[in-house]
PLY file of the C-alpha trace (Angstrom):
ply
format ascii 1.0
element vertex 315
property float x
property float y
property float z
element edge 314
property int vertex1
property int vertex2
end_header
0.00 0.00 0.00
3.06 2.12 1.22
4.67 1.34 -2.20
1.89 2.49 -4.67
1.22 5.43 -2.33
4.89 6.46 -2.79
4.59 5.83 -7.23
1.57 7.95 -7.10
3.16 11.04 -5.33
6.28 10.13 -7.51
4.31 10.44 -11.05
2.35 13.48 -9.32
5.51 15.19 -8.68
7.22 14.49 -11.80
4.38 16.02 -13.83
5.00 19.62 -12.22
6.92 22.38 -14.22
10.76 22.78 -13.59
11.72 25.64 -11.77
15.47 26.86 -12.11
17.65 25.24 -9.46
19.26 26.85 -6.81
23.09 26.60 -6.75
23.18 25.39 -2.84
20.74 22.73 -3.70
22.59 21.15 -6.95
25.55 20.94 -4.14
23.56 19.49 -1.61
22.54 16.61 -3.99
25.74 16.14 -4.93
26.38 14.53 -1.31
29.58 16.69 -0.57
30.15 14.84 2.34
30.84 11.49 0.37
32.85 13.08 -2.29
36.12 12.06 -0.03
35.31 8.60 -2.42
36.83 10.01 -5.35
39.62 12.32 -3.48
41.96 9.25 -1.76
42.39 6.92 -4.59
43.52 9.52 -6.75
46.21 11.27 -4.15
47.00 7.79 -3.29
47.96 6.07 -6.63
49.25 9.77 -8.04
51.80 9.52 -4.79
52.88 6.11 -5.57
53.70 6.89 -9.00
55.64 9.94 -7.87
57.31 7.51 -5.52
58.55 5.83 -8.80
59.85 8.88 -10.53
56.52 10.15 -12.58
54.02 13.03 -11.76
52.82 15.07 -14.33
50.14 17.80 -12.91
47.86 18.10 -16.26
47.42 14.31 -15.92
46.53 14.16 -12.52
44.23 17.11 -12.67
42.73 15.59 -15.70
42.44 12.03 -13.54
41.05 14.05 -10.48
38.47 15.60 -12.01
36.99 13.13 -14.01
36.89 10.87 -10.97
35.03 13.55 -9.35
32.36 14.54 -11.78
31.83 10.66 -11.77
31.12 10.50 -7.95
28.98 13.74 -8.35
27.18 12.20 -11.17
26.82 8.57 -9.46
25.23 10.53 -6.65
22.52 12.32 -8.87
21.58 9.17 -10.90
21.42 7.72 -7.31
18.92 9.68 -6.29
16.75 9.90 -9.39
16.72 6.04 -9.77
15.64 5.18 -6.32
13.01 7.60 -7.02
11.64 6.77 -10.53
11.65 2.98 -8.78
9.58 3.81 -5.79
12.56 2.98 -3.53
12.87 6.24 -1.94
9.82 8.29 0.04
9.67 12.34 1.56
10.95 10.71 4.63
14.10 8.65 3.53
17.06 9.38 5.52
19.62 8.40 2.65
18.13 10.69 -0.17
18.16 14.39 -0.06
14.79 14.14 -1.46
15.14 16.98 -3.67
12.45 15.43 -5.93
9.54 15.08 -3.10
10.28 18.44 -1.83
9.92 19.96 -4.85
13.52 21.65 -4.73
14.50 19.68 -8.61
12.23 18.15 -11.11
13.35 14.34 -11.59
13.89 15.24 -14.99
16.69 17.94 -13.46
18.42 15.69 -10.99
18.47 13.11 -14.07
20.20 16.15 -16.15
22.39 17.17 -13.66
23.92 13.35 -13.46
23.96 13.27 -17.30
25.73 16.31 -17.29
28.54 15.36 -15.03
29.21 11.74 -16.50
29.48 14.05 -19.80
32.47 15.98 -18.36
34.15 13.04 -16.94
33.63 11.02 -20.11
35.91 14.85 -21.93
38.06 14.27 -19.44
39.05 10.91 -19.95
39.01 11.90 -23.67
41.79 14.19 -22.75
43.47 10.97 -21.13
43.55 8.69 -23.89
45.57 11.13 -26.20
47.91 11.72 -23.55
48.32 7.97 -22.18
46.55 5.84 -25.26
43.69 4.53 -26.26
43.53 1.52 -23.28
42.11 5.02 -21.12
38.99 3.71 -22.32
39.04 0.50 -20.38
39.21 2.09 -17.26
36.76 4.62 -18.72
34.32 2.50 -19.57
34.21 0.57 -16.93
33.85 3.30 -14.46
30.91 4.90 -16.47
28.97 1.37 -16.55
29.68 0.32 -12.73
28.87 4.21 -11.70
25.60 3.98 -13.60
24.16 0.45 -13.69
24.57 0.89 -9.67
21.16 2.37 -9.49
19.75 1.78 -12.96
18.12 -1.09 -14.68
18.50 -4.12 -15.57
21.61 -5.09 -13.39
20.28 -1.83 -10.31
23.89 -3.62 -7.92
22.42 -1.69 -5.23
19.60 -3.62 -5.20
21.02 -6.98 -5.49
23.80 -6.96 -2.62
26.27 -6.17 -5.19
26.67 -2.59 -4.26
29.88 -3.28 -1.94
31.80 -5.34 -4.14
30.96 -2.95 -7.17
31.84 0.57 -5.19
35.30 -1.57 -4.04
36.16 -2.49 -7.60
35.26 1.00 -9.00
36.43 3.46 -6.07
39.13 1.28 -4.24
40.65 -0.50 -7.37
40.12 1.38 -10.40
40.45 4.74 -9.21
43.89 4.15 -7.26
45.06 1.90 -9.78
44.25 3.90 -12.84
45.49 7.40 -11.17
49.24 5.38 -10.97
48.87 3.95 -14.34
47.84 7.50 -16.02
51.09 8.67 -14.64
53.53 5.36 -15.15
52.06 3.49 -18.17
52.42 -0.42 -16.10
50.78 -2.67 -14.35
51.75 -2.30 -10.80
51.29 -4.81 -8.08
51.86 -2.37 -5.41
49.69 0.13 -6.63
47.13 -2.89 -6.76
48.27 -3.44 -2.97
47.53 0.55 -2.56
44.17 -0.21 -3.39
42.58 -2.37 -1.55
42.74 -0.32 2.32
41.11 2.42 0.28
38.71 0.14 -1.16
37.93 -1.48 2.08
37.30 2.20 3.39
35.23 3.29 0.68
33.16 0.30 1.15
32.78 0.97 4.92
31.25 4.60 3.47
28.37 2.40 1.50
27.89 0.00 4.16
27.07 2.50 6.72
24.51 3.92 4.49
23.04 0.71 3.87
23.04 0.14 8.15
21.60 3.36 8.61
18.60 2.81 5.43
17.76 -1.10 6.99
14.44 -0.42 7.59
13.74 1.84 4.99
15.76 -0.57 2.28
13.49 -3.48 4.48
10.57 -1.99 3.60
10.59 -2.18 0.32
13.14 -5.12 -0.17
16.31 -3.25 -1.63
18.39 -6.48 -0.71
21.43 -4.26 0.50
24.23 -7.06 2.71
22.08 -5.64 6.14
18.94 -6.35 4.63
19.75 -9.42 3.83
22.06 -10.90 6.43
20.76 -8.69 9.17
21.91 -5.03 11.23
24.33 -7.00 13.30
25.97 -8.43 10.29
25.88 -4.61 8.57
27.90 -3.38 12.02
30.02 -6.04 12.30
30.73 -5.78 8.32
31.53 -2.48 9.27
34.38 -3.01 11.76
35.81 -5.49 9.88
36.27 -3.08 6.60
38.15 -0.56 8.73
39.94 -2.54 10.90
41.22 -4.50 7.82
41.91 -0.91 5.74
45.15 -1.31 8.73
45.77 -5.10 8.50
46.18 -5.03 5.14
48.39 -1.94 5.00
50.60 -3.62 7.14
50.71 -7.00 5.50
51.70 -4.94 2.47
54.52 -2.71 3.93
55.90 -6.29 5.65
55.65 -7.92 2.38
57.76 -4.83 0.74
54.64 -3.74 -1.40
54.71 -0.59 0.08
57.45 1.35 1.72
57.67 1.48 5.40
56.44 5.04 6.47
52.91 3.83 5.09
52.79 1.85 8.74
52.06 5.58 9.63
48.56 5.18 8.66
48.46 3.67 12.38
48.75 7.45 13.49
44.48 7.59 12.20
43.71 4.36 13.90
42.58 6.02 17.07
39.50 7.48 14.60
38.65 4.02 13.44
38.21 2.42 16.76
35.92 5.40 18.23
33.92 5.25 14.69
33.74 1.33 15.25
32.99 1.57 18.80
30.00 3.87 18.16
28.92 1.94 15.84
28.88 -1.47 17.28
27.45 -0.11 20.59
24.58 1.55 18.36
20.90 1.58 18.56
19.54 4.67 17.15
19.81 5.84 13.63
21.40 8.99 14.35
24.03 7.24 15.47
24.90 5.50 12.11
23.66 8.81 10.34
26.96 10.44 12.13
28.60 7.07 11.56
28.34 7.99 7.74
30.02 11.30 8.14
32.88 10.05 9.96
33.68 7.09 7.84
33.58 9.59 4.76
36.22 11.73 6.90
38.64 8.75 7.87
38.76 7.88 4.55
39.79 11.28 3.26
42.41 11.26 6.79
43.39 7.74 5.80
43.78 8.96 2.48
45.91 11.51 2.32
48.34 9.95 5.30
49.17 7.37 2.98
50.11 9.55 -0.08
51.81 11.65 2.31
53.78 8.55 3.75
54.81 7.31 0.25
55.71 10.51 -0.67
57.84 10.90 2.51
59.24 7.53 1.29
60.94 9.06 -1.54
63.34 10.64 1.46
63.62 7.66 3.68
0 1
1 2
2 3
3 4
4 5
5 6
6 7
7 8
8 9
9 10
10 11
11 12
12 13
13 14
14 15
15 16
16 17
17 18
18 19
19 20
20 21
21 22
22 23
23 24
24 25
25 26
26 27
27 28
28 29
29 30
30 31
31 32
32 33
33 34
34 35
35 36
36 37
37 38
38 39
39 40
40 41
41 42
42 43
43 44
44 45
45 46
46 47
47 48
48 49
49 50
50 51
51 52
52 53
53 54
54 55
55 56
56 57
57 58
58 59
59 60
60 61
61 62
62 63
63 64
64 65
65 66
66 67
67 68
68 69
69 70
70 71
71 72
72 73
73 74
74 75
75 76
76 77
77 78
78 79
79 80
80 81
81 82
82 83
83 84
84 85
85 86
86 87
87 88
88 89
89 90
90 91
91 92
92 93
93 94
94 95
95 96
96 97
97 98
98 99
99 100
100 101
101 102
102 103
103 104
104 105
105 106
106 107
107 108
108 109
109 110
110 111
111 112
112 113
113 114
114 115
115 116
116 117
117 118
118 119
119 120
120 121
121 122
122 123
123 124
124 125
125 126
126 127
127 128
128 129
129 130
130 131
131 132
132 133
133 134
134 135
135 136
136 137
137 138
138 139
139 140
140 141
141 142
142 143
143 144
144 145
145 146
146 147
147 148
148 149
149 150
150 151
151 152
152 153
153 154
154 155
155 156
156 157
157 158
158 159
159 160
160 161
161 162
162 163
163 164
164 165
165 166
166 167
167 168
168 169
169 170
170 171
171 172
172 173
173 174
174 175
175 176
176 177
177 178
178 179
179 180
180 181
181 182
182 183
183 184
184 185
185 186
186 187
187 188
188 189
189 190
190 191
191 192
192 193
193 194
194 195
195 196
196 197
197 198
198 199
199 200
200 201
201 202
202 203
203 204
204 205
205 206
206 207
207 208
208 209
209 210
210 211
211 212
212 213
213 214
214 215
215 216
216 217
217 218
218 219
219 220
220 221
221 222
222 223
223 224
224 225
225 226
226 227
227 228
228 229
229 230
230 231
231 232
232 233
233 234
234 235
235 236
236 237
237 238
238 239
239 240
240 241
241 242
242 243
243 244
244 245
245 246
246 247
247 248
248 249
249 250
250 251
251 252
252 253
253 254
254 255
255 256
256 257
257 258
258 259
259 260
260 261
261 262
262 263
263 264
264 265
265 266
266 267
267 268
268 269
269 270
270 271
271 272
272 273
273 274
274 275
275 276
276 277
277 278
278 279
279 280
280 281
281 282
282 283
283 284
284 285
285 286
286 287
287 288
288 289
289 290
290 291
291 292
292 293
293 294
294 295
295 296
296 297
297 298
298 299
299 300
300 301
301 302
302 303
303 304
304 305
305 306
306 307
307 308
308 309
309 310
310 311
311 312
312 313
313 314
């Protein structure tokens, strides 16, 4: 009943004239807060190539900004999807519900994502003459994960397949592809780089996904917590940051990365509060704060490890 209640305010809404858009509110549904996803892998894999001899700033602007506009334009196709598929209401805590307030048209939020994938897609144009035509690989595949994670027919978010998909697209192919923009070679420890970020980024999703379980329940978005359970969601949670360190460390000890990366441990103190809050949980606020300080010790994480293989170069 709750369902068809929400497709008939949804076709309601998206029958009303568009209105132009204020600037604040094109930002806001942008999600600044989990933008940090597209900032670390690029400052970490651009580091580790400088670490190897190679930074050239046109590239890694290029790199950064098209990762970017991709985040910005996942976030907008995001929120139009889960509206055109009746998975979001004028209550959801995870959309900005631009659309039910009446602050965008559907048809504007659907622009503005359209829009951005455009300027990532020039961007990585720019890429391929300056690295070569296998630019579109990495391209591709970014545009296809960012957009099918919301969209029909494969809608990952929907399926459980959101975590895996955001750690292949934001942990590996981001930090991996910003290193092999700038050093034209596979790289095992830029691979290595990856996955903590990955794991992070991941932790960003999965406390969304713990903090929509009953909305997501409701109307059987099969996110990991719906389906395993809120326990599983919080414990999937501490074991994605507590393993963003494990792993870093099994990589410096295995000489994948150098050994000021083990100062990475300086953040850990954020990690265990974040996990500890989280664990201990029972409101929703809680895991609504949760989100923002994930997104922040993943930008902290971040940029401690491209400072700590750039420090490297010294060592």
């Amino acid at each position: 009943m709750r369902e068809k209640k929400t497709m008939r305010d949804a076709r309601s809404i998206s029958q009303r004239t568009a209105q132009p858009v204020a600037l604040k509110t094109w930002v806001k549904t942008s999600r600044p807060f989990t933008l940090t996803a597209a900032v670390s892998p690029v400052l970490v894999g651009t580091a580790l190539a400088g670490y190897e001899g190679t930074f050239h700033i046109w590239t890694f602007l290029a790199t950064f900004f098209s990762c970017l506009f991709l985040q910005i334009g996942t976030n907008y196709f995001n929120e139009y999807f889960d509206y055109r598929y009746g998975l979001d209401h004028a209550g959801s805590l995870g959309a900005m519900t631009v659309i039910f307030k009446q602050e965008m048209t559907a048809g504007q939020v659907l622009g503005g994502g359209i829009f951005c994938f455009v300027v990532a897609a020039l961007l990585g144009v720019a890429l391929i003459f300056a690295v070569g035509p296998e630019i579109i690989l990495f391209g591709l595949a970014g545009i296809l994960i960012a957009y099918f994670y919301s969209a029909k027919p494969f809608k990952f978010s929907s399926r459980g397949l959101g975590d895996v998909m955001v750690f292949l697209a934001m942990g590996v192919l981001m930090t991996w592809g910003s290193y092999y923009v700038q050093i034209h070679h596979w790289s095992w420890s830029a691979l290595a780089a990856s996955i903590p970020i990955g794991f992070l980024v991941t932790s960003i999703l999965n406390m969304n996904n713990v903090r929509d379980y009953q909305d997501d329940l409701a109307v059987n978005k099969g996110t990991l917590p719906v389906r395993f359970g809120l326990k599983f969601g919080q414990r999937f949670h501490a074991a994605l940051l507590f393993g963003s360190y494990l792993a870093t460390t099994i990589f410096v000890i295995s000489r994948l990365l150098p050994w000021p990366c083990l100062l990475v441990w300086l953040t850990f103190p954020l990690a265990y509060t974040n996990v500890r809050s989280v664990l201990q949980a029972t409101e929703r606020k809680t895991f609504i704060v949760g989100i923002k300080k994930t997104s922040m010790l993943h930008l902290v994480f971040g940029v401690v490890l491209a400072v700590s293989i750039l420090l490297a170069i010294f060592l």
